[in-house]
C-alpha positions in Angstrom: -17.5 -32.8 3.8 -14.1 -32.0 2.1 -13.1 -28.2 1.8 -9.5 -29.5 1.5 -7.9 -27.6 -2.3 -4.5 -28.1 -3.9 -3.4 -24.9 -5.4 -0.4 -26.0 -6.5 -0.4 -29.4 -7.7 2.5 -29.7 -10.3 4.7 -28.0 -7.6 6.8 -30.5 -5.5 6.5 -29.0 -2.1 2.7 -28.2 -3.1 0.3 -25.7 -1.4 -3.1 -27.8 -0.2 -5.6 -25.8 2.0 -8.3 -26.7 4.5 -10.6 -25.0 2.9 -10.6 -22.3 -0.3 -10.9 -19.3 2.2 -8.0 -16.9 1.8 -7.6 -13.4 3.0 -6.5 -10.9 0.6 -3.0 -9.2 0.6 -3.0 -5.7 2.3 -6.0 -6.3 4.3 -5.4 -8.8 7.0 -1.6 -7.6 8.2 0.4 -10.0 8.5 -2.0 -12.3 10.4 -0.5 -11.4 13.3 -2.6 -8.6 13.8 -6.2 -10.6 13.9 -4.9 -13.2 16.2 -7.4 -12.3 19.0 -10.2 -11.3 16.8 -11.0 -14.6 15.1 -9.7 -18.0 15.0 -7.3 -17.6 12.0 -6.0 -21.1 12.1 -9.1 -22.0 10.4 -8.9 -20.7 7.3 -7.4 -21.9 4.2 -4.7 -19.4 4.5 -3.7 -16.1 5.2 -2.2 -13.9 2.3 0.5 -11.3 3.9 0.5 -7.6 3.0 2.8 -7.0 0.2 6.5 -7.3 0.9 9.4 -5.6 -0.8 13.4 -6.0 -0.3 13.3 -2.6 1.6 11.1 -0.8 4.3 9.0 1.2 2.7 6.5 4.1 4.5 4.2 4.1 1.3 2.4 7.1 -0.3 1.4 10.6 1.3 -2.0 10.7 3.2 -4.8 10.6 3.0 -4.5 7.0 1.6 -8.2 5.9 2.2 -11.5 7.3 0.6 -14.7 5.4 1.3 -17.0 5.8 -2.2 -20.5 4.4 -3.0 -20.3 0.4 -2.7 -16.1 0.2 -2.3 -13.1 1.6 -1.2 -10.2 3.7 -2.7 -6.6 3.3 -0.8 -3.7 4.4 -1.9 -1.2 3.1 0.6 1.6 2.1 -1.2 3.2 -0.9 -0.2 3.9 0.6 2.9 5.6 -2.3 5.2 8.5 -3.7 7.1 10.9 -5.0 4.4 11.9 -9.0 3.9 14.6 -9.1 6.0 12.5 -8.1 9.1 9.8 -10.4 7.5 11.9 -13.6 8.1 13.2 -12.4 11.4 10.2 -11.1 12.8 7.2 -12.8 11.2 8.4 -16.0 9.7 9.2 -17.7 13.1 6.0 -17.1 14.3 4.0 -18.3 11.1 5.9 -21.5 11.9 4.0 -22.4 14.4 0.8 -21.6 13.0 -1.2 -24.4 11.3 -2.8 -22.1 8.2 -0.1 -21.2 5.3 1.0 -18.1 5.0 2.1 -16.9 1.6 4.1 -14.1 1.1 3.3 -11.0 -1.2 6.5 -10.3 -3.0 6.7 -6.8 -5.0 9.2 -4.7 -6.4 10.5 -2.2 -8.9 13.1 -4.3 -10.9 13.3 -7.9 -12.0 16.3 -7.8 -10.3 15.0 -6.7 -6.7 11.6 -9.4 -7.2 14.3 -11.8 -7.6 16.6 -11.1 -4.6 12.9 -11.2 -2.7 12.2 -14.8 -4.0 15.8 -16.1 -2.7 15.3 -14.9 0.5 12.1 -16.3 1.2 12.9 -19.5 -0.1 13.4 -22.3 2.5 12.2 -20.0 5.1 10.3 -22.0 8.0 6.8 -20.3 8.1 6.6 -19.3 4.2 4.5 -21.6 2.5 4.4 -20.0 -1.2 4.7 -16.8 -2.7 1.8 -14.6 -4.3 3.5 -12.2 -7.0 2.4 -8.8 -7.1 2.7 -7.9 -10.7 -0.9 -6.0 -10.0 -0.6 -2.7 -7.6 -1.7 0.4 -9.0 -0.4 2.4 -6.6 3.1 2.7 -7.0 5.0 5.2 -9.3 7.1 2.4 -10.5 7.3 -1.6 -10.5 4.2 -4.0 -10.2 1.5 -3.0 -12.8 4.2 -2.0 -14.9 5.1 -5.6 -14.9 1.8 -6.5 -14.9 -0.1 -4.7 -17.4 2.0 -6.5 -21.0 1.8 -10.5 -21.3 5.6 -10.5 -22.6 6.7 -8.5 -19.4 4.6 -10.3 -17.4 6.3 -13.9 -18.2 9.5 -12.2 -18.1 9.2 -11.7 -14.6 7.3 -14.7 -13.5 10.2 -16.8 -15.2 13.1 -14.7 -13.1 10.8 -15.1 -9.6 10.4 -19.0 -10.8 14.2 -19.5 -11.5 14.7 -18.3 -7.5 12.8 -20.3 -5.6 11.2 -23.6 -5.1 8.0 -22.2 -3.4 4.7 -22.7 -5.0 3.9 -19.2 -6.9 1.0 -17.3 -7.3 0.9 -14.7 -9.6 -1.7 -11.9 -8.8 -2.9 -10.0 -12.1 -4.1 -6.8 -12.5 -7.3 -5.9 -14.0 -5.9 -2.5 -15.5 -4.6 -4.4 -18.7 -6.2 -4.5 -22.3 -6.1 -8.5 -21.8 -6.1 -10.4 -18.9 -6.0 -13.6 -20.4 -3.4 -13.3 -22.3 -1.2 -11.5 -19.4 -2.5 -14.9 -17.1 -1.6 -17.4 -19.7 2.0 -15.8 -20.3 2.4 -16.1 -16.4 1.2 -19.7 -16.5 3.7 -20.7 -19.8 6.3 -18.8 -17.4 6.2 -20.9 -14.0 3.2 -19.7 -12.3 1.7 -22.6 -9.9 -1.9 -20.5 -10.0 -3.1 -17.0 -10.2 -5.1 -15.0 -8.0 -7.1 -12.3 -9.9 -7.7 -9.7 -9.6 -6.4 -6.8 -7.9 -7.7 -3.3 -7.5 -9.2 -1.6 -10.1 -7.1 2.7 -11.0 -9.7 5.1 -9.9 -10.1 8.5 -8.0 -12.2 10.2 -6.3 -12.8 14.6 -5.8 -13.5 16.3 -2.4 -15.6 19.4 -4.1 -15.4 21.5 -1.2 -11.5 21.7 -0.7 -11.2 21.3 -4.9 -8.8 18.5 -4.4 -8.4 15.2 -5.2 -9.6 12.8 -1.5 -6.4 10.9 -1.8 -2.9 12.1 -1.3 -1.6 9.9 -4.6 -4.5 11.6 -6.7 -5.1 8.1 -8.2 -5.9 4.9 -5.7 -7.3 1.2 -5.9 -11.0 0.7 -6.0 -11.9 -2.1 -4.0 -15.2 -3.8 -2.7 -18.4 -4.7 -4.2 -18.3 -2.0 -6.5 -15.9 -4.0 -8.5 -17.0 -8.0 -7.9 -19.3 -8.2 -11.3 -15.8 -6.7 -13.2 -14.0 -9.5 -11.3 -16.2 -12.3 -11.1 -16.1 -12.0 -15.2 -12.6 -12.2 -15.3 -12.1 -15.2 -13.1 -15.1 -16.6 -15.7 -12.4 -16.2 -18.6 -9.4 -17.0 -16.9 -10.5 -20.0 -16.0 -12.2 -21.4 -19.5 -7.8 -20.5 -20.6 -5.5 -21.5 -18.4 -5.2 -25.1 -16.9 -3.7 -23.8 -13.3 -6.0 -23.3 -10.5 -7.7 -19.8 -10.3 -7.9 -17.7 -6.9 -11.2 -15.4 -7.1 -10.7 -12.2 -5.4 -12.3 -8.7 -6.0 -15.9 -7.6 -3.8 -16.3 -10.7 -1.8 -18.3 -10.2 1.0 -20.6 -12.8 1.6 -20.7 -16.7 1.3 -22.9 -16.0 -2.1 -20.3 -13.7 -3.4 -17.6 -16.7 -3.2 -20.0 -19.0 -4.4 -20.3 -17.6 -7.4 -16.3 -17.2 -7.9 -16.0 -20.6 -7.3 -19.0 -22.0 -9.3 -17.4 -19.6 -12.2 -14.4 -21.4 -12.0 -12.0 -20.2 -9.5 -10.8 -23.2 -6.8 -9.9 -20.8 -4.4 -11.0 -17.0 -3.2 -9.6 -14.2 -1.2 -11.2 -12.0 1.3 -10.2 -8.5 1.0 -11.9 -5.3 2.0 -14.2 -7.1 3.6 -11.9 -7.6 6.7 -11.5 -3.9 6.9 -14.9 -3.5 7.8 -15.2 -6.9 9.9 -11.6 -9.2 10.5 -14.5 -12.0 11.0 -15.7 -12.1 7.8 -13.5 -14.9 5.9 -15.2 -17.2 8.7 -18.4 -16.2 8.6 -17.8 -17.2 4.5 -16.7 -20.3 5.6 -19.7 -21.0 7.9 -21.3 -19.8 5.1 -20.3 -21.8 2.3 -20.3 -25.1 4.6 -24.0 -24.5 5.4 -24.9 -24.0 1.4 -23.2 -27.6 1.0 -25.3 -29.2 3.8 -28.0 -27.9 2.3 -27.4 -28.8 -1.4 -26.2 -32.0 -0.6 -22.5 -31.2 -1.7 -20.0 -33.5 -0.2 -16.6 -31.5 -1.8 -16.2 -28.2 -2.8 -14.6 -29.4 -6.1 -18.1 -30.2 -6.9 -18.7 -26.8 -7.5 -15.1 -25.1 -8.8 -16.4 -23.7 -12.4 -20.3 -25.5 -12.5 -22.0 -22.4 -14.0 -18.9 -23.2 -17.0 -20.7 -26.7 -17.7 
């Protein structure tokens, strides 16, 4: 059976998986975290929490609220900064035998760029995911994000400063995705990964105040996978890059159906919140369906329900 996926195959250095089983950025630390709770070295790869060129303690709490079928967080980017990234992180990733891409954000072109040429040629960093998609920032990412023109612009900056493979993670909160993911891809991008949290909030009626400290937060979880697994559907009928589902995956059926509607690749989000085991027990999952159905490679099956 072979899981094996390239993600970035015009890319010289290249970014080939094991398998298309990804964790999410945000949800999964920095790997580091989950050693002793699964086997991480058997997924495809592990996606690190979002990373920007300065420490950051992220938004006020509370930056959680649990709603029906998903999750709202407003956390903020909250994290250790690059240069503690390569010292700390990095060396260890190294040694690991599953990628690790890194999630790059920030609030200038200027700042995602300085990010890049860091990272670049950094032992342990296998590609770079851009977050052009967060929602819960008062500046930088979405703003990017949201406008095809200033989407490209800053995909073509992050693509002139390194030689990594680059994902660029896109942001449902736009008037058209598909035009925002093929500006990315005219700009550089190696793939995208789609999509990121949907804006939402949520009321605590008793106190008369918003549940989350940043009023507004990212939905997350099932709640949003039909809203997702459409827009993986027509992003992949446009671009000619491969497509990284993301957005309510919880199950083994639930990445089925991102990669039968066209994405070569998913990522395991909120899911690992709830149990860190769950990208494996998606694996298992999807390996069984193949046995079953006869399915000797998983390419078999990247964008089926399209034909």
């Amino acid at each position: 059976m072979n899981l094996s996926v390239e993600l970035a195959p015009e890319n010289k250095i290249g970014l080939k998986l094991a398998n298309p089983v990804m964790t999410a950025s945000g949800t999964f630390g920095y790997g580091t975290e989950c050693v002793d709770l699964c086997d991480i070295q058997r997924l495809g790869a592990i996606v690190c929490k979002a990373t920007t060129l300065k420490p950051r303690e992220g938004n006020p709490q509370p930056r959680l609220a649990e709603v029906e079928s998903g999750l709202l967080n407003a956390i903020g980017l909250q994290n250790i900064g690059v240069e503690r990234v390569i010292k700390e992180k990095a060396p260890i990733w190294a040694g690991w035998k599953v990628p690790v891409i890194v999630n790059i954000a920030a609030e200038t072109f200027t700042d995602y760029a300085e990010i890049a040429s860091k990272l670049n040629r950094v032992a342990g960093v296998s590609a770079l995911e851009l977050n052009i998609s967060c929602p819960n920032v008062s500046a930088g990412c979405m703003e990017f994000g949201a406008e095809p023109k200033q989407a490209a612009k800053v995909t073509s900056i992050v693509r002139a400063a390194t030689t990594l493979p680059l994902l660029v993670k896109l942001t449902p909160n736009t008037a058209d995705i598909v035009a925002v993911a093929q500006a990315v891809v005219s700009a550089g991008a190696d793939a995208v990964s789609l999509i990121n949290t949907l804006k939402g909030m949520s009321v605590d009626i008793y106190k008369r105040r918003p549940m989350l400290g940043n009023i507004t937060g990212g939905l997350s979880g099932p709640v949003i996978k039909p809203v997702a697994l459409a827009m993986v559907y027509k992003v992949a009928g446009a671009v000619k890059v491969p497509v990284i589902g993301c957005g309510g995956i919880s199950t083994a059926e639930d990445a089925l159906e991102f990669i039968m509607a066209g994405a070569s690749a998913i990522q395991v989000g909120t899911a690992c919140l709830v149990n860190p085991k769950a990208p494996l027990e998606i694996l298992e999952g999807i390996e069984k369906f193949m046995t079953d159905e006869g399915i000797t490679g998983i390419k078999e099956l990247v964008g089926i329900a399209r034909r």
